[in-house]
C-alpha positions as CSV (number, residue, x, y, z in Angstrom):
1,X,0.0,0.0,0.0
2,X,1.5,3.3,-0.9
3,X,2.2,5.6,2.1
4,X,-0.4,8.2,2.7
5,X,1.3,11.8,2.0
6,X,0.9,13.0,5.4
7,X,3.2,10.6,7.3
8,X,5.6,13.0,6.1
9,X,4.1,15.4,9.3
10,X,3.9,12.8,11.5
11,X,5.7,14.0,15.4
12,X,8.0,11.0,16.1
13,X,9.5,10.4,19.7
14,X,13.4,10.7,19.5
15,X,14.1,11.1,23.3
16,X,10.8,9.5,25.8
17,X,10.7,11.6,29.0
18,X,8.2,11.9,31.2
19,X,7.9,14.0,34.5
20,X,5.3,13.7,36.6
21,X,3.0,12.0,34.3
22,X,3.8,14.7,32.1
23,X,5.1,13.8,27.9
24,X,7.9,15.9,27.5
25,X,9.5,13.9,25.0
26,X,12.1,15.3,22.8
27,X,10.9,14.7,19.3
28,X,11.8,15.7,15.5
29,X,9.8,18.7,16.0
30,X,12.0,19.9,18.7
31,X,15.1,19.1,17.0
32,X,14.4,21.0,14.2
33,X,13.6,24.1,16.1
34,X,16.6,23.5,17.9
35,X,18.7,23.2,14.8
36,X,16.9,26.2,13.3
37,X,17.9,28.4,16.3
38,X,21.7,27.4,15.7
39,X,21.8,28.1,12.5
40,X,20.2,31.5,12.8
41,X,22.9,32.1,15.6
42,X,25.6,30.8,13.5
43,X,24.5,32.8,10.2
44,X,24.4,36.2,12.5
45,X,27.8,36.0,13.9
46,X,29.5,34.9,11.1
47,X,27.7,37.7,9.8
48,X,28.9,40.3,12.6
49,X,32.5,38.9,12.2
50,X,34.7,40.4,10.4
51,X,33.0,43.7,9.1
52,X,33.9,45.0,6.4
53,X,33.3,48.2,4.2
54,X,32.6,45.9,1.2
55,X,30.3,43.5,2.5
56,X,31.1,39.4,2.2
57,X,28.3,37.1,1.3
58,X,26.8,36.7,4.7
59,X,27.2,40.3,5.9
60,X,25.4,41.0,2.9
61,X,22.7,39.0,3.7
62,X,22.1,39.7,7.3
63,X,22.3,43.7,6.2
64,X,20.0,42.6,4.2
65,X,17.2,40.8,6.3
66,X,17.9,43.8,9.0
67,X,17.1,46.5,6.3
68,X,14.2,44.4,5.1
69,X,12.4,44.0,8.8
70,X,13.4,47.7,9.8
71,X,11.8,49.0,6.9
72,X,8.6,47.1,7.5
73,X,8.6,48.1,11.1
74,X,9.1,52.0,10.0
75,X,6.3,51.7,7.0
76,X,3.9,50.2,9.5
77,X,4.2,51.7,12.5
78,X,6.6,54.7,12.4
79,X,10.4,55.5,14.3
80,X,9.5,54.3,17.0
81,X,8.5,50.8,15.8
82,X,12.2,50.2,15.9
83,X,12.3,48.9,19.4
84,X,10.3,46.2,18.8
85,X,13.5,45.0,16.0
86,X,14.2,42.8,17.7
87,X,11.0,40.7,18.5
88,X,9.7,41.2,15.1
89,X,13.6,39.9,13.7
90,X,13.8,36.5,16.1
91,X,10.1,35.6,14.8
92,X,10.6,36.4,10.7
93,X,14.2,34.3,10.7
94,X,12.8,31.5,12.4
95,X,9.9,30.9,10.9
96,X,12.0,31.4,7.3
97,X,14.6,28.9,8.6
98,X,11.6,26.4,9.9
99,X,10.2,26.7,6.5
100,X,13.3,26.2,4.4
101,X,14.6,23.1,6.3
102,X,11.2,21.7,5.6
103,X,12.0,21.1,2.0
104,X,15.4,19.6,2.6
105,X,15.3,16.7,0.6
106,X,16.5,14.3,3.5
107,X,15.4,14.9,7.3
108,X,14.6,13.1,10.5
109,X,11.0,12.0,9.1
110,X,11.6,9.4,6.5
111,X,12.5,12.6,3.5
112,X,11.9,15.5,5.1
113,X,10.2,17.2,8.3
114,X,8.2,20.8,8.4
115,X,8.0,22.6,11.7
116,X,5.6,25.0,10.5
117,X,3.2,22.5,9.5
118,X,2.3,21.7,13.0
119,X,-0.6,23.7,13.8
120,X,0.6,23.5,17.7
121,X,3.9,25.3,16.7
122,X,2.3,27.9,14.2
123,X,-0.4,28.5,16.9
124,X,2.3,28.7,19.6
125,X,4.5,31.5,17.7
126,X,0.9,33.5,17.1
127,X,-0.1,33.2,20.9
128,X,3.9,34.6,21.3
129,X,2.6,37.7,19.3
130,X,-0.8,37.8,20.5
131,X,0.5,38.3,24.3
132,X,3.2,40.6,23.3
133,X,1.1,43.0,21.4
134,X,-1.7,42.9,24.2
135,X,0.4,43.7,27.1
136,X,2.2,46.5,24.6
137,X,-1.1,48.1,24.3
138,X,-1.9,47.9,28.2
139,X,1.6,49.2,29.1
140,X,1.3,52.3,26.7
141,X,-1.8,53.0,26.6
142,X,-3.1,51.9,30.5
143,X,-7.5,50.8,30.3
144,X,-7.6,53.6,27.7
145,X,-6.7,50.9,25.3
146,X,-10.2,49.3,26.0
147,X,-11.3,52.0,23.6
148,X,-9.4,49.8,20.4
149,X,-12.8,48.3,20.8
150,X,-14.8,51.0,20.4
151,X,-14.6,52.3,16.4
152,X,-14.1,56.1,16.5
153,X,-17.5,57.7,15.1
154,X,-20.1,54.4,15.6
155,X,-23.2,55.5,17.1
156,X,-23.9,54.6,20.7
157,X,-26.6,52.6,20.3
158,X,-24.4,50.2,17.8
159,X,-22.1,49.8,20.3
160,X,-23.6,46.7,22.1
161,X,-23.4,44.8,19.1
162,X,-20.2,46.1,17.2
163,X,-17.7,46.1,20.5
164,X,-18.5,42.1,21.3
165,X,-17.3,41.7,17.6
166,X,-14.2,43.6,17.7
167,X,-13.8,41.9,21.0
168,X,-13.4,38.3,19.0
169,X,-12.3,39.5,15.8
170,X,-9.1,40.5,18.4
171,X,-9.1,37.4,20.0
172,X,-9.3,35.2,16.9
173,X,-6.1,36.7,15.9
174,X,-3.7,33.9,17.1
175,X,-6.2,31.4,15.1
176,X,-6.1,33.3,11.9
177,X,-2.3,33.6,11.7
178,X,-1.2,30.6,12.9
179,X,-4.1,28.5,10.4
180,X,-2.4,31.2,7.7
181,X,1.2,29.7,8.0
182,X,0.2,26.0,8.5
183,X,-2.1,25.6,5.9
184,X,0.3,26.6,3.3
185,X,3.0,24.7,4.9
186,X,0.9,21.7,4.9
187,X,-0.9,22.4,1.2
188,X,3.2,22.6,-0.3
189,X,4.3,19.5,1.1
190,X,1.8,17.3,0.6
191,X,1.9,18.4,-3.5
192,X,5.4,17.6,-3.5
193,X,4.5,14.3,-1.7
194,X,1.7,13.6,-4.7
195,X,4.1,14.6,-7.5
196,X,7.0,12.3,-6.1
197,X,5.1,9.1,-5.6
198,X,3.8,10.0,-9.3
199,X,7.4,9.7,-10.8
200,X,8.0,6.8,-8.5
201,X,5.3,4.8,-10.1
202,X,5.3,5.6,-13.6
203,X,9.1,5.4,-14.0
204,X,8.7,1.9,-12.7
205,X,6.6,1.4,-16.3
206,X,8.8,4.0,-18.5
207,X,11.0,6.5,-17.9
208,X,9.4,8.9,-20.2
209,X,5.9,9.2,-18.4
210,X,8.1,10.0,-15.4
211,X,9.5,12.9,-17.1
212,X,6.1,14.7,-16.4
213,X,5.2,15.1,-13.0
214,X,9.5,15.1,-12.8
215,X,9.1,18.2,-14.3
216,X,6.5,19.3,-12.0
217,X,8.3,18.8,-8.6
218,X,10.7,21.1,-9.8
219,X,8.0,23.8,-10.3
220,X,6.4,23.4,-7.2
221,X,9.7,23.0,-5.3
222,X,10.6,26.5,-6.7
223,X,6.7,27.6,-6.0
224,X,7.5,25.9,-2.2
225,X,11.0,28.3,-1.9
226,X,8.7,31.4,-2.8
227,X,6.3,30.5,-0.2
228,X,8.7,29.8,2.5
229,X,10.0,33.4,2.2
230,X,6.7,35.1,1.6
231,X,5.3,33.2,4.3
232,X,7.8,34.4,6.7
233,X,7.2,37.6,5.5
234,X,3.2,37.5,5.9
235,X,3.6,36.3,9.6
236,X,6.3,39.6,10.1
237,X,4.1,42.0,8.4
238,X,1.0,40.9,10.1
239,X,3.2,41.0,13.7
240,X,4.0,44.8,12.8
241,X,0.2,45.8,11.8
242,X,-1.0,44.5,15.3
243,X,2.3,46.3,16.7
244,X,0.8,49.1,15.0
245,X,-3.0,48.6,16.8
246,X,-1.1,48.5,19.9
247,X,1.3,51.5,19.9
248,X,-0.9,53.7,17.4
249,X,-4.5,52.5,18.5
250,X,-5.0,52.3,14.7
């Protein structure tokens, strides 16, 4: 029987602990976060060391991510969205790393493992935001962010119905982003998984046939590249417009 294209996402236990009843198993999940952090850390210093006027290859490219996110920042939210560089940074490189180790062509997961198509890690990084943002808003703005609720203009006797639906439109926020980044994730990968178990079995008849869907991994793993960056990029750019709501009350 041929194996069902979402094994590929299946969580497998590669160190059992338990504490106090507890799973707290380490698993290929958490190694590939784990990996993705050190390789962020390791891209930034050798990054940071040595500078140069003329930039090498990955001074370039950190200059590069740095100009990218503080531009966002400034677009959405102004100067002063510039202190929150480097939550906004952390959460864009790891999410691009978790997405780009997902389509390496061998992993921990029998071909290949995707962080970000775990809806408990997407969800995780948007209840990360979620917080952040929320206690921003408190700590700038004191109960006079309460009025974020309240659209400017409404009349009063709207009120009772509008406010309890920007009170969950808010609070659906960590669902919508983090359904955003795993559904994608998830939709990628398992059209890669299709396309390869189509060459599989027709070049078992005739090479030619094969050439086909061949062909068409290599387009979708190109499409899969674009969407691991703009992916990255959505989750940033959405952080910074509910940055914005906080420090702006926009």
């Amino acid at each position: 029987m041929a194996e069902s294209p979402l094994e590929q996402f299946a969580v497998k236990k590669i160190g059992p602990l338990h504490i106090g009843g507890l799973d707290v198993s380490f698993t290929n999940a958490s190694l590939l976060m784990v990996i993705a952090g050190a390789l962020i850390t390791l891209f930034m210093v050798a990054a940071m060391r040595p500078k140069a006027i003329i930039p090498g290859r990955f001074q370039g490219a950190a200059e590069m991510f740095y100009e990218f996110i503080d531009n966002m920042l400034v677009e959405n939210i102004g100067s002063e969205g510039r202190r929150y560089f480097p939550f906004v940074f952390s959460i864009f490189m790891f999410v691009f790393f978790c997405n780009l180790l997902g389509l390496l062509p061998v992993g921990l997961a029998e071909g290949g493992f995707t962080v970000t198509s775990q809806i408990v890690v997407t969800f995780a990084l948007a209840l990360v935001v979620f917080i952040v943002v929320t206690i921003i808003g408190f700590m700038r703005h004191g109960l006079h962010f309460l009025r974020f609720f309240v659209p400017h203009g409404v009349p009063w006797p709207i009120l009772p119905v509008l406010v309890p639906i920007e009170v969950m439109s808010y609070c659906i926020r960590p669902v919508t982003l983090s359904v955003r980044l795993f559904a994608n994730m998830v939709a990628g990968h398992v059209m890669l998984a299709l396309f390869g178990g189509f060459v599989v079995a027709l070049s078992a008849f005739y090479i030619v046939p094969a050439v086909f869907p061949f062909a068409a991994i290599i387009a979708v793993l190109a499409l899969e590249l674009l969407i691991a960056a703009l992916q990255a990029y959505v989750f940033a750019m959405l952080t910074c417009i509910y940055l914005n709501d906080a420090v702006n009350m926009h």
